[in-house]
LUMTOR-425653 format. One line per 3 residues: number of its first residue (from 1); their letters; for each residue x, y, z of N, C-alpha, C. Coordinates in steps of 0.001 Angstrom, whole numbers. Example, Ala and Ser with C-alpha at 12.3 -4.5 7.8 and 13.67 -1.06 7.14 Angstrom:
REM LUMTOR-425653
1) as) 13190,-5690,7800,12300,-4500,7800,13200,-3300,7800 ~ 12850,-2250,7080,13670,-1060,7140,12900,30,7870 .
***
This chain:
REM LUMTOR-425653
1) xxx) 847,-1206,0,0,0,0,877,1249,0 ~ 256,2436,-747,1094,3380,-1469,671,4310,340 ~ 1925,4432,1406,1342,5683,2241,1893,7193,2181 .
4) xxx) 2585,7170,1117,3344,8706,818,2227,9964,412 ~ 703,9901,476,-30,11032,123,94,11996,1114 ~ -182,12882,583,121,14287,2082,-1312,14067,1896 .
7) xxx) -1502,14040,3708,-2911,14498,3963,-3478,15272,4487 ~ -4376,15550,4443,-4979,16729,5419,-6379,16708,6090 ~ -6640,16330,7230,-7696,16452,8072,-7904,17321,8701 .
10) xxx) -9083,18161,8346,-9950,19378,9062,-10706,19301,10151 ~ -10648,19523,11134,-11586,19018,12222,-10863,18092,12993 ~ -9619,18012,12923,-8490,17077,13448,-9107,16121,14687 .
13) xxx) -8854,18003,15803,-9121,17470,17198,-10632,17537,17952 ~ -10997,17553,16836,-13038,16697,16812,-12966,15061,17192 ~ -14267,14865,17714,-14418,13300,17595,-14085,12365,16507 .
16) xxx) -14797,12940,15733,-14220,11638,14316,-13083,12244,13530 ~ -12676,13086,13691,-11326,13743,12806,-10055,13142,14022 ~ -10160,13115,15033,-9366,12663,15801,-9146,11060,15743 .
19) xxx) -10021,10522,15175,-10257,9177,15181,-9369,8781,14014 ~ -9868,9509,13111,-9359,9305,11962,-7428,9580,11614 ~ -7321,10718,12320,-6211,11122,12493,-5242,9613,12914 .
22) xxx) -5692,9059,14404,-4844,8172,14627,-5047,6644,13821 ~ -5932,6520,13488,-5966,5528,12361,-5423,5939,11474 ~ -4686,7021,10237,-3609,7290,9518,-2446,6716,9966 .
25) xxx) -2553,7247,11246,-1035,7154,11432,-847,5737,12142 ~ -1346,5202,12323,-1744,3295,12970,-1331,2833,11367 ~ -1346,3103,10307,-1872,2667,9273,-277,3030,8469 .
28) xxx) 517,3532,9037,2015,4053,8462,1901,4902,7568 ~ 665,5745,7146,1024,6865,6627,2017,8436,7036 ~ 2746,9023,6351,3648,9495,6961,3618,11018,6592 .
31) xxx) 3080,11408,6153,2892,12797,6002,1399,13267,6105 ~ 997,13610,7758,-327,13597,7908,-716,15283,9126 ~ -1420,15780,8037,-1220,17619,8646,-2803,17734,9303 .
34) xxx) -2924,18418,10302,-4243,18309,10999,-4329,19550,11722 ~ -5756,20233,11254,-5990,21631,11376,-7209,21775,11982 ~ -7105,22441,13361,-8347,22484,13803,-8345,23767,14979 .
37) xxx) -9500,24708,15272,-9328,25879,15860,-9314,25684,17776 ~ -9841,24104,17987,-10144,23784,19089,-11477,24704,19769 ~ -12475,25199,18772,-13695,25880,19357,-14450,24751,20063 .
40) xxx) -14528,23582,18865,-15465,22308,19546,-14254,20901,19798 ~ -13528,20889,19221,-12488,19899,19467,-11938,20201,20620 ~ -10668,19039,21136,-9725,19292,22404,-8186,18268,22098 .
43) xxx) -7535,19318,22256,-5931,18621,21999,-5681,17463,22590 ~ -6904,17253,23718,-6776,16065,24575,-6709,14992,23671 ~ -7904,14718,22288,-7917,13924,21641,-7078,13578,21055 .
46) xxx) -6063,14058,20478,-4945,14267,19756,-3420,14107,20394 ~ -3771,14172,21413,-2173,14445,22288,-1392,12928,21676 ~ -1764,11990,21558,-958,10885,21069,-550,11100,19777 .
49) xxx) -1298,11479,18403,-614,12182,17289,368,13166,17097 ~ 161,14639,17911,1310,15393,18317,2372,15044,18612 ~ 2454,13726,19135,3810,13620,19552,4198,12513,18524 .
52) xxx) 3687,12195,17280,4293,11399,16281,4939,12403,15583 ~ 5802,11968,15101,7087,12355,13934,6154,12597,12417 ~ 5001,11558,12149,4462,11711,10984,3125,12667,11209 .
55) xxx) 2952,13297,11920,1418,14341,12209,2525,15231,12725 ~ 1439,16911,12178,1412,18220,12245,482,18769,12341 ~ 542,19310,13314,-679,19951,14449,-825,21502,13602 .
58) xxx) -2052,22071,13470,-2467,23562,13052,-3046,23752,13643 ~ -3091,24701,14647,-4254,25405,15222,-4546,26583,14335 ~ -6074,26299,13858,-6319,27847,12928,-7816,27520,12990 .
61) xxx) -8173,28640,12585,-9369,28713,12076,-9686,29108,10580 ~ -10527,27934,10188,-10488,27906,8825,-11543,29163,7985 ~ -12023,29890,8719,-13324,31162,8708,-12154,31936,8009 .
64) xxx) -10949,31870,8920,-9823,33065,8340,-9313,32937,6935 ~ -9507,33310,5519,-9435,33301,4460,-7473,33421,4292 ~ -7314,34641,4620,-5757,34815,4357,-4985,34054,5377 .
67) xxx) -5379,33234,6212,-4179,32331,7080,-4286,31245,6350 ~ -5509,30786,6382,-6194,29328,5869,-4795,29238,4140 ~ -5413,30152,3406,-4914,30074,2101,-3293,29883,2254 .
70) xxx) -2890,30490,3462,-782,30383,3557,-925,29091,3692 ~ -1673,28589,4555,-1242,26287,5271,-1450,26082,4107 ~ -3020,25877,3409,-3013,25033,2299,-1815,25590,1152 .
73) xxx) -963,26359,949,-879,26888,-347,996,26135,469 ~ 554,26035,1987,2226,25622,2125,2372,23890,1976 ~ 1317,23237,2864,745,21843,2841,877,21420,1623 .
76) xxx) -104,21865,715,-184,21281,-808,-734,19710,-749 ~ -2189,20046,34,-2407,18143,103,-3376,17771,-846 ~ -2805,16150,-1067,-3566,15635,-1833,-4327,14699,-1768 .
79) xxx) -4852,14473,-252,-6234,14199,-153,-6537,15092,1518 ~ -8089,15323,1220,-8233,16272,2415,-9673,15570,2974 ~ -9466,14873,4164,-10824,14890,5035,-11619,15767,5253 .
82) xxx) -12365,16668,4824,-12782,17416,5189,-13817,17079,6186 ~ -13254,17527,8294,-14759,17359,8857,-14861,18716,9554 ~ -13639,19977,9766,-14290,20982,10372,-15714,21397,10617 .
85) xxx) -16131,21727,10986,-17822,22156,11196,-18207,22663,12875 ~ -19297,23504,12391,-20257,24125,13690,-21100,22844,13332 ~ -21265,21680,13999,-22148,20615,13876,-23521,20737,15031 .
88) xxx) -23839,21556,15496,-24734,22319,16191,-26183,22527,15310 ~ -27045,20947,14639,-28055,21020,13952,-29168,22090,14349 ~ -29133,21490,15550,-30783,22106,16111,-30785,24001,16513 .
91) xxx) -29220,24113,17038,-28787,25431,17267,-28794,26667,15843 ~ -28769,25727,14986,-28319,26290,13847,-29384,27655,12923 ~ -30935,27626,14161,-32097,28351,13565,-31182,30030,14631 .
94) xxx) -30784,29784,15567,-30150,30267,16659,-28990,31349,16582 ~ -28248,30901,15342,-26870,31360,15135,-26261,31204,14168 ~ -26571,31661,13073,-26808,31574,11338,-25595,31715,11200 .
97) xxx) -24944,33136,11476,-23637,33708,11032,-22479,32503,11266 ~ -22397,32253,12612,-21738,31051,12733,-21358,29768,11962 ~ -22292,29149,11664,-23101,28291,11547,-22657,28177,9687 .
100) xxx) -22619,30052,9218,-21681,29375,7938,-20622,29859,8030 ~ -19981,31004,8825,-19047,30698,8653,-17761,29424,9104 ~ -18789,28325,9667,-17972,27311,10187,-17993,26301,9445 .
103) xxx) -18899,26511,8196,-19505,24856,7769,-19009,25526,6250 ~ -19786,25922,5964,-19550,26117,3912,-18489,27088,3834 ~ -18783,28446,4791,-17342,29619,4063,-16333,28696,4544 .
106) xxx) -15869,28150,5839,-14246,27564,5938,-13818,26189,4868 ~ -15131,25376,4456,-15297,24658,3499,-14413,25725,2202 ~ -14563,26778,1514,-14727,27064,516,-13282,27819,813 .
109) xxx) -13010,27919,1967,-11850,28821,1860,-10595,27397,1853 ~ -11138,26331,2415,-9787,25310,2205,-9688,25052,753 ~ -11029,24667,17,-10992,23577,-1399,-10470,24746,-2107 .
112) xxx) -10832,26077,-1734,-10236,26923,-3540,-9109,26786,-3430 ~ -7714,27089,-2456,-6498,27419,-2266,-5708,26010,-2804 ~ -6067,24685,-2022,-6119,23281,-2153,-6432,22808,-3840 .
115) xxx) -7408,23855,-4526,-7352,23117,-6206,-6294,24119,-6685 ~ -6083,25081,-6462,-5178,26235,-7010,-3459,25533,-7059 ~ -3357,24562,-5858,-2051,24239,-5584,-2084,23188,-6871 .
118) xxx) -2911,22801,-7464,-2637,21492,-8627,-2386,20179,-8026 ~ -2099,20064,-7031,-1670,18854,-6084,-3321,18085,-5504 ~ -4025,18545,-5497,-5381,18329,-4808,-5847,16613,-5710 .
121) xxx) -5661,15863,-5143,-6543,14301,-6470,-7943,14224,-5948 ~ -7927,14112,-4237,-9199,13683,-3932,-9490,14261,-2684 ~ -11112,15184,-2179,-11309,14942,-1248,-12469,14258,-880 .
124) xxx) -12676,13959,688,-13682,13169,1517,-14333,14541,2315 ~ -15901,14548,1408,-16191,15514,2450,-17313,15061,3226 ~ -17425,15122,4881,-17717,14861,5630,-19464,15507,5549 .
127) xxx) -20122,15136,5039,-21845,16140,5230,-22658,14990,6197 ~ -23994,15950,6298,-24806,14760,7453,-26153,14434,7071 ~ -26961,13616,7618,-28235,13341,7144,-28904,14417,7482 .
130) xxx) -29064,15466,7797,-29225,16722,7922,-29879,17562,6495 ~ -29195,16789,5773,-29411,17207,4329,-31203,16294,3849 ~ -31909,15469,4510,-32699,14922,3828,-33522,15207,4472 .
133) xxx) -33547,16177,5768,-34826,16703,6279,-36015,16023,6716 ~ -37374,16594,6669,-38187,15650,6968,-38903,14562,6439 ~ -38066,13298,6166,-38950,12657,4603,-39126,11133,5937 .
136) xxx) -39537,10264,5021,-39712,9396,5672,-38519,8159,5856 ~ -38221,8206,6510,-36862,6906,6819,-37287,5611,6537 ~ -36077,5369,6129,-35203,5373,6467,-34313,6315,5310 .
139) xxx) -33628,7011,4850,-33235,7764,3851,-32651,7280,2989 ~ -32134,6844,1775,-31709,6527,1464,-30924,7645,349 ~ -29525,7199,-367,-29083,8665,-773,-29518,8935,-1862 .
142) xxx) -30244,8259,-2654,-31137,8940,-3943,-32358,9759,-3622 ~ -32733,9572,-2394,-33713,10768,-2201,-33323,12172,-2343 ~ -34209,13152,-2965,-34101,14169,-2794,-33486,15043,-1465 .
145) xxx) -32421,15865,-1696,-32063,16215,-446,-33116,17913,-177 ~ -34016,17686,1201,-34520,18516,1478,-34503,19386,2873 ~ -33083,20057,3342,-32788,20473,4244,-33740,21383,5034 .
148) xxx) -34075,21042,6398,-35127,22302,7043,-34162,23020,8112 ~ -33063,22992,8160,-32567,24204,9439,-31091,24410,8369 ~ -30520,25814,8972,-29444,26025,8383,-28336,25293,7985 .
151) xxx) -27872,24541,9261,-26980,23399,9385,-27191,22448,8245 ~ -28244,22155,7966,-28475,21007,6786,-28217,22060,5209 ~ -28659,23147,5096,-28523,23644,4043,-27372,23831,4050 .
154) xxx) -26775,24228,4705,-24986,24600,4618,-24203,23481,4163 ~ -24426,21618,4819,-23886,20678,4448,-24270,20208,3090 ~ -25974,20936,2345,-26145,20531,1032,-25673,21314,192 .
157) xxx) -25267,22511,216,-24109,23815,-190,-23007,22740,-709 ~ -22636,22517,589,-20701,22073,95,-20912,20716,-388 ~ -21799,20570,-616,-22003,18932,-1550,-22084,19451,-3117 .
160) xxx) -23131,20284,-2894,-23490,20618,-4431,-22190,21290,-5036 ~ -21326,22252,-4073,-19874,22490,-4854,-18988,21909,-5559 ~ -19027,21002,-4048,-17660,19582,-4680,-18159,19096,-5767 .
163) xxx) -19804,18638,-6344,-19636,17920,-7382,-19603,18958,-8490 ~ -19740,20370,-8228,-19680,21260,-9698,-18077,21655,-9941 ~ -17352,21774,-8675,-16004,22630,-8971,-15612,20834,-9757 .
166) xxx) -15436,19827,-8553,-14766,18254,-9077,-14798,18019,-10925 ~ -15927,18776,-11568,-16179,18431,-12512,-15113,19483,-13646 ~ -15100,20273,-12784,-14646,21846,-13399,-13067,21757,-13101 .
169) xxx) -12666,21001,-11978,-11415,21142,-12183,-10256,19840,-11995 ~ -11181,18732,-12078,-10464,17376,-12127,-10029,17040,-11011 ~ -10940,16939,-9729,-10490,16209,-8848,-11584,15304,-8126 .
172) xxx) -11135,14312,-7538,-11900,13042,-7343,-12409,13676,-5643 ~ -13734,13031,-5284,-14432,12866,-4482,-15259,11979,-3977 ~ -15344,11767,-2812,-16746,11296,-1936,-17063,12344,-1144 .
175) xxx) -18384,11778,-1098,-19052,12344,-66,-19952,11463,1084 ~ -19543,11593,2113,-19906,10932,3307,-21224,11826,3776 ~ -21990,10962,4428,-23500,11570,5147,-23193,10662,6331 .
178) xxx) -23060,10329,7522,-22671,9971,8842,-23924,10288,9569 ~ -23938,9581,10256,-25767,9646,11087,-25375,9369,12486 ~ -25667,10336,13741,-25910,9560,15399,-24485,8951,15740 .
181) xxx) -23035,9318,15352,-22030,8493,15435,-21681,9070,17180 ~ -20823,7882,17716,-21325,7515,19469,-19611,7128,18977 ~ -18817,7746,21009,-17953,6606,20930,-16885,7627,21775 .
184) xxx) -16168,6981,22094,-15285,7737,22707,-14604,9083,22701 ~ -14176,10230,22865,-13743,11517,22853,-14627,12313,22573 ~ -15695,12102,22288,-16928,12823,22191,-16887,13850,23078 .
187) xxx) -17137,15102,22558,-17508,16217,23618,-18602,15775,24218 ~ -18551,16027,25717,-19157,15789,26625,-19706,17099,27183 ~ -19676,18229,26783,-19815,19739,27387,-20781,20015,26627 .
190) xxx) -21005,20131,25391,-22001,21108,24382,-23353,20463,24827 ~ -24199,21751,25205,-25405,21560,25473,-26031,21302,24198 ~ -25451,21762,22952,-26614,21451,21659,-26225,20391,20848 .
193) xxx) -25563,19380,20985,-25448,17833,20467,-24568,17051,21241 ~ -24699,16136,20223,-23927,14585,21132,-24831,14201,22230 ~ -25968,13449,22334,-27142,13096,22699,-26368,12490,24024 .
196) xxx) -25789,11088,23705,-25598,10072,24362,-24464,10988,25750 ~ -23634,11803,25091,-22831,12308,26136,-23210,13519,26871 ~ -24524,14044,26206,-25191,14877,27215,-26040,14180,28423 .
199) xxx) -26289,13059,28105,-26959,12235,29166,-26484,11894,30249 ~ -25022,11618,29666,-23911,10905,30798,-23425,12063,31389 ~ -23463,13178,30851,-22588,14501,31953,-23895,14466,32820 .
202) xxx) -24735,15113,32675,-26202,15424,32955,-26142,14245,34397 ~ -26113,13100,34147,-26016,12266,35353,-24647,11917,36207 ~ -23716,12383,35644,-22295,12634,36488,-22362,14289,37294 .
205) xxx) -23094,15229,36779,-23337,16224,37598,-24835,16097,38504 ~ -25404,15790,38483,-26404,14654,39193,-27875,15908,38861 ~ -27981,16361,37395,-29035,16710,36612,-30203,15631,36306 .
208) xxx) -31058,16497,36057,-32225,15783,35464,-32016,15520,33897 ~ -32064,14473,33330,-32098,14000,31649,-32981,14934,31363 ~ -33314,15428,30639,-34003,16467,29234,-34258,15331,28584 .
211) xxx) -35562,14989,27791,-35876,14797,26693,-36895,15810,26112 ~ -36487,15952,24702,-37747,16490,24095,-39036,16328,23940 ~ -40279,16492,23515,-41454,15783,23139,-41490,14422,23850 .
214) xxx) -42331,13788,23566,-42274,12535,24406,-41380,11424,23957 ~ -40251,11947,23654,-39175,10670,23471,-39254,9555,22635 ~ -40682,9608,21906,-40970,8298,20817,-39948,8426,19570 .
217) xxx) -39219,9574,19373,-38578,9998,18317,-37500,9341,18266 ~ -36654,8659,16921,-36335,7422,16728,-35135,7657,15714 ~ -33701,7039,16137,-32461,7464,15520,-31783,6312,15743 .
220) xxx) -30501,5924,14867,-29872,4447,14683,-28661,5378,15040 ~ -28229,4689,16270,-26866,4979,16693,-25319,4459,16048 ~ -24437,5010,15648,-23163,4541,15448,-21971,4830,16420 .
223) xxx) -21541,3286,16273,-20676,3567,16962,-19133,4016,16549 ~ -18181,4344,16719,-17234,5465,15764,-16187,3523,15153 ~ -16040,3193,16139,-15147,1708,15155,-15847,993,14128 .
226) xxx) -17170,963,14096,-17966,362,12865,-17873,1571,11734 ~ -17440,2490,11700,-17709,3225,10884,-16037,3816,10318 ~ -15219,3615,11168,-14306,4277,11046,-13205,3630,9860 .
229) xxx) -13490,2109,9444,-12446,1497,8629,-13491,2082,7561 ~ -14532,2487,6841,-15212,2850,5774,-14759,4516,5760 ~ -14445,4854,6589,-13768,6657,6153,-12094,6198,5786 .
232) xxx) -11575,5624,6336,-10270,5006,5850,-10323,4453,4154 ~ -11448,3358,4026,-11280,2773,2640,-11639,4130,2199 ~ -12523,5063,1773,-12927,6313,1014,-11739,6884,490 .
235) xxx) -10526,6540,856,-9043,7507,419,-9131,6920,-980 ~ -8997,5356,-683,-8843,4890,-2291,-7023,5186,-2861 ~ -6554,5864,-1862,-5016,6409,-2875,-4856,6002,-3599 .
238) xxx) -4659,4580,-4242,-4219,4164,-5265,-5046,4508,-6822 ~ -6131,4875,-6566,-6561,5428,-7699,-7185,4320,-8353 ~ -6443,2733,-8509,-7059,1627,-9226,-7390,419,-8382 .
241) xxx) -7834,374,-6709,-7679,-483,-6254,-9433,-1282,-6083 ~ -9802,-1755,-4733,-10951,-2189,-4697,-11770,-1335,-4379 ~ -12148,-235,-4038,-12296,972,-3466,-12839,1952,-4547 .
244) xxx) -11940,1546,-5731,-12090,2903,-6374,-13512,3329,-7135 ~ -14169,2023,-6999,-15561,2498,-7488,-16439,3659,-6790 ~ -16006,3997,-5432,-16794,4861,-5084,-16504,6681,-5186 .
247) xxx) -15331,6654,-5873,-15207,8006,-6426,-16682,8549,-7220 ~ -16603,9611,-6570,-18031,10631,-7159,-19269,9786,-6651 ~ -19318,9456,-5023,-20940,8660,-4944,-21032,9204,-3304 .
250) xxx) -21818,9481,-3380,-22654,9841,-1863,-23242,8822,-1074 ~ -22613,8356,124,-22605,7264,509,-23038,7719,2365 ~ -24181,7227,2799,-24662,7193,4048,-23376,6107,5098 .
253) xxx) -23477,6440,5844,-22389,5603,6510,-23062,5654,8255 ~ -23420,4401,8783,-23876,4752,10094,-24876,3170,10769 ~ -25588,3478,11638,-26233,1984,11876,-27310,2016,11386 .
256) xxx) -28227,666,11656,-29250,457,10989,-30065,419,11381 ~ -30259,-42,12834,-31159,-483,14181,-31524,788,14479 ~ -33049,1509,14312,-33014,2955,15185,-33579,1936,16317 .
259) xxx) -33692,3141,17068,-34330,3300,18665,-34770,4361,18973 ~ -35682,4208,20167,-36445,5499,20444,-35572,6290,21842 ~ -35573,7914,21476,-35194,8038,22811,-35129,7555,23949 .
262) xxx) -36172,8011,24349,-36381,6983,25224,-35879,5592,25918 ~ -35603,4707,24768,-34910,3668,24765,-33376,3854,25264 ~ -33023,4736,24427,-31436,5454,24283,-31217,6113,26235 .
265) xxx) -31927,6601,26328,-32640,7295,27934,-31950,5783,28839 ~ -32342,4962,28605,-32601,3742,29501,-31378,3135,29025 ~ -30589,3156,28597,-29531,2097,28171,-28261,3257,28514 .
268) xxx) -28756,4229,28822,-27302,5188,28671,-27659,5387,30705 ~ -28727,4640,31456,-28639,4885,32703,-28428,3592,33247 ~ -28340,2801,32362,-28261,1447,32515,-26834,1199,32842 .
271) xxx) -25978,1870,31728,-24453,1735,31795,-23476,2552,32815 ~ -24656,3465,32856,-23781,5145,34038,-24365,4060,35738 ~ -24539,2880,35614,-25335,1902,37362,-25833,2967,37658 .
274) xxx) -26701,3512,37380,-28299,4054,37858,-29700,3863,37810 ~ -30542,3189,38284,-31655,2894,38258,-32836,4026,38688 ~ -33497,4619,37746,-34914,5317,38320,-34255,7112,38409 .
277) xxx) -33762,7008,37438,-33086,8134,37271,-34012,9237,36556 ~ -33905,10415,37072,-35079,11317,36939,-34730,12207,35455 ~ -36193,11690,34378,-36414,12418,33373,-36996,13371,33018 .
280) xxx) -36903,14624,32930,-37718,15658,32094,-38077,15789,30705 ~ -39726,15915,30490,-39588,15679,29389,-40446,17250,28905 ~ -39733,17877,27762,-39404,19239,27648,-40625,19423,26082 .
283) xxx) -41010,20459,25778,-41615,20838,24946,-40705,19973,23648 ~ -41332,19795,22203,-40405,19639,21079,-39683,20689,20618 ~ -38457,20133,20282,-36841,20850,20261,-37783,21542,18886 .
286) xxx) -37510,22839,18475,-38273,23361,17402,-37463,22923,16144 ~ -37567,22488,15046,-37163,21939,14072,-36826,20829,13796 ~ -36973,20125,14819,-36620,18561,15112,-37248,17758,14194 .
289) xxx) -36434,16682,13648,-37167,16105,12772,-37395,15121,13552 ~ -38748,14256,13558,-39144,13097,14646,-38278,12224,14832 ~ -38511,11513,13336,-37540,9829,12873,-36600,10453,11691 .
292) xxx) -35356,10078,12115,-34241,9855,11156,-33590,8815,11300 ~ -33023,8443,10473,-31801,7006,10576,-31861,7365,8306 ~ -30829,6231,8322,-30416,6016,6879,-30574,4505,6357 .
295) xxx) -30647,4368,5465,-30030,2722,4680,-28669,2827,4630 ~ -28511,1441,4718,-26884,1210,4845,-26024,556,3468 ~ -27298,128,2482,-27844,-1293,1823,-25352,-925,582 .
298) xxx) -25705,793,237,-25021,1109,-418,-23281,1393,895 ~ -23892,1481,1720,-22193,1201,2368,-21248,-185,2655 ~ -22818,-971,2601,-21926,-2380,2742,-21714,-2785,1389 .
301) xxx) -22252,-2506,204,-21601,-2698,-657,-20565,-2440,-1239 ~ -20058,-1019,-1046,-19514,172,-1916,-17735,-71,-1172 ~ -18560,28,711,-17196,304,1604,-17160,-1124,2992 .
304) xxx) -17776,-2236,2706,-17548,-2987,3223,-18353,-2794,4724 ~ -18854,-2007,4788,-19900,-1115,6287,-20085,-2822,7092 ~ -19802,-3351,8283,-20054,-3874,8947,-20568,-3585,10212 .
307) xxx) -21633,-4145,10851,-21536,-3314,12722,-21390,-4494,13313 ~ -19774,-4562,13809,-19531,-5711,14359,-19779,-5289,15727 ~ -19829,-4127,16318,-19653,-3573,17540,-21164,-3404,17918 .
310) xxx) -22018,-2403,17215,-23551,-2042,17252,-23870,-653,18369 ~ -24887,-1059,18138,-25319,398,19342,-25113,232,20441 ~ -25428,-850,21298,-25672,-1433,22475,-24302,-1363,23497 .
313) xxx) -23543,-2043,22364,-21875,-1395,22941,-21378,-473,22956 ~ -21874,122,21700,-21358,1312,21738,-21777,2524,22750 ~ -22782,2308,22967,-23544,3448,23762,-22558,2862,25509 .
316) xxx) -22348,1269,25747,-22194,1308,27065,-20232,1471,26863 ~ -19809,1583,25978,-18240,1862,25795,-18292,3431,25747 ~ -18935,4282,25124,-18997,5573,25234,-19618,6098,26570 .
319) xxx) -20394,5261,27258,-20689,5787,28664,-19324,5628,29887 ~ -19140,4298,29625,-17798,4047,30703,-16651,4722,30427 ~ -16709,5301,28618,-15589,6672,28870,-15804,7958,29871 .
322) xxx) -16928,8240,29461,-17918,9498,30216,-17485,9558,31479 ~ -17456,7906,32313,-16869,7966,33670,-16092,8121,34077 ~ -15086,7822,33767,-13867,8004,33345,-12883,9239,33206 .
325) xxx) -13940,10111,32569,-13638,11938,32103,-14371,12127,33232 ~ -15308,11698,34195,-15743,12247,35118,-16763,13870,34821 ~ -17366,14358,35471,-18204,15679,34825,-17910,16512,34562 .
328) xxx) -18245,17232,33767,-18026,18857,32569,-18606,19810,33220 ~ -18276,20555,33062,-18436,21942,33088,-19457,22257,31531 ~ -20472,22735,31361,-20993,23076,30185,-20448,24255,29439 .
331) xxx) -20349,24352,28055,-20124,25226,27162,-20937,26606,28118 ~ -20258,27548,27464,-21280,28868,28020,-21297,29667,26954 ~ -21477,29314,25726,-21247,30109,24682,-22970,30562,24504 .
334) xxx) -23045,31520,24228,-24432,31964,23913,-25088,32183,22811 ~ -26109,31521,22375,-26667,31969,21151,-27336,33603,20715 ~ -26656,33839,19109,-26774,35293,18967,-27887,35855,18431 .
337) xxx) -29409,34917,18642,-30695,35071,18045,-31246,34254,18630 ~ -30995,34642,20084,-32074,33755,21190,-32988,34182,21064 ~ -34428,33165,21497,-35795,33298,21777,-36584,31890,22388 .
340) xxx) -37461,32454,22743,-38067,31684,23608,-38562,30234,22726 ~ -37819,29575,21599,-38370,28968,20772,-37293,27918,20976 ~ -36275,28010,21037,-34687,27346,21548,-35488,26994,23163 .
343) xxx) -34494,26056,23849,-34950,24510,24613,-34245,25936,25354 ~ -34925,26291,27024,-34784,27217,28201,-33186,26610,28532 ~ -32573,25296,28818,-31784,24927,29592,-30645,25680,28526 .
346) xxx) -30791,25715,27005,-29396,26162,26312,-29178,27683,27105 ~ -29967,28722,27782,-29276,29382,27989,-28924,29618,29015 ~ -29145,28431,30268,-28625,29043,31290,-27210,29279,31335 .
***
């Protein structure tokens, strides 16, 4: 296997960019550059890459047009993970400005500089089921993509780019849609996602669970190792190998089994040894889509998608991390178009 590509992962010291990061370098690739502002990430995740010889740490923010353009134009990589993002779905009616400049403008400020260098073959860009809105699930990726909050329009933005510039300027792509992914390094602080690890802080600071609406609402959990050798095969480097069929295809990647909150409620108090643990159950989150989950039918074909691990573990391996990190302190960042329509607890 060819590991000489320079790479580049956005969103480094994020949950799944961090993941990914040390699977590169598990994997003997040797020139592996990782850029991330640490707004939602933590160096914690990363501290074992930093200190490899083959990873290079960036702290930047990719919003910044004239810094962004010096790394890529110094980097010159030729394949780029793209997962930076404000991944803050539900927040996203809340805090617009943000919201692009974290998702499509830092998107647009890496890929132009990155095709300009001529070096660019392929990227992986990271989008979410976010993009298919309220249809009926399970989604599959030939459905129409019909985004209802900003966050989803922003991830169907930088989809619709990659496949117009890819065409315009000869470079290869996937595109990933990732659903509910669970698992270790997960921020545990942000009041506006990561379900499973708001549950577990919430009961390590000895809070009441929040659910929305009455909890019947229904999502297929992933866990980050079932998913993580299918963002690995997506490189394809070799250009002619088993893999390479999925250049230019939009591929769901995630589990299959939903469950109902609720359910998720009970298995995440199950693992934290708590019994009869006190739930609130809160008006509906405004924009919430009820039921989401995806088909998988095209990842196990395309990228080999197995869930050898599943939800069940995953949810009680991502809780016994939770214990482990012991309790958070919550984000205190404030939304810049609050109203009484956003869930009361985001602003205390």
């Amino acid at each position: 296997m060819d590991t000489t590509n320079r790479i580049l992962v956005t969103g480094c010291a994020g949950f799944m960019g961090s993941w990914i990061c040390k699977e590169l370098i598990k994997r003997g690739y040797s020139e592996i550059y990782g850029i991330d502002d640490l707004s939602g990430g933590s160096i914690f995740n990363i501290r074992d890459c930093v200190d490899n010889r083959d990873f290079t740490f960036i702290n930047q923010d990719l919003s910044n047009t004239r810094k962004t353009k010096e790394i890529i134009e110094d980097i010159k990589p030729e394949v780029i993970f793209h997962l930076a993002a404000n991944a803050r779905e539900g927040a996203s009616f809340f805090d617009p400005l943000n919201i692009v400049k974290r998702n499509y403008f830092a998107y647009i400020n890496t890929l132009e500089p990155a095709i300009k260098t001529g070096k660019l073959d392929k990227i992986i860009l990271f989008s979410s089921m976010a993009v298919y809105g309220n249809q009926k699930p399970p989604f599959s990726e030939d459905l129409e993509i019909r985004p209802e909050d900003v966050y989803g329009i922003n991830k169907s933005a930088m989809e619709h780019t990659t496949e117009l510039l890819s065409d315009v300027h000869n470079f290869k792509y996937i595109i990933i849609r990732p659903h509910n992914v669970i698992g270790e390094f997960q921020s545990m602080k942000d009041k506006y996602r990561n379900v499973v690890m708001i549950m577990a802080n919430k009961i390590l600071r000895n809070e009441p669970i929040y659910i929305y609406g009455d909890g019947r609402q229904k999502r297929a959990f992933s866990y980050i190792e079932d998913s993580l050798p299918c963002y690995i095969r997506s490189m394809d480097e070799d250009g002619d190998g088993e893999y390479d069929r999925i250049n230019g295809e939009i591929i769901n990647i995630g589990g299959s089994i939903p469950i109902t909150i609720n359910t998720l409620a009970e298995l995440v108090t199950k693992y934290m040894g708590v019994s009869g643990y006190p739930v609130k159950y809160l008006r509906d989150r405004f924009g919430e889509v009820k039921d989401a989950w995806c088909t998988v039918d095209k990842s196990r074909k395309l990228l080999g998608y197995e869930e050898q691990i599943g939800y069940e573990e995953g949810i009680k391996r991502s809780v016994r991390w939770a214990k482990e990190q012991g309790k958070q302190e919550w984000t205190n960042e404030k939304l810049e178009l609050w109203n009484d329509k956003a869930p009361g607890w985001w602003n205390e």
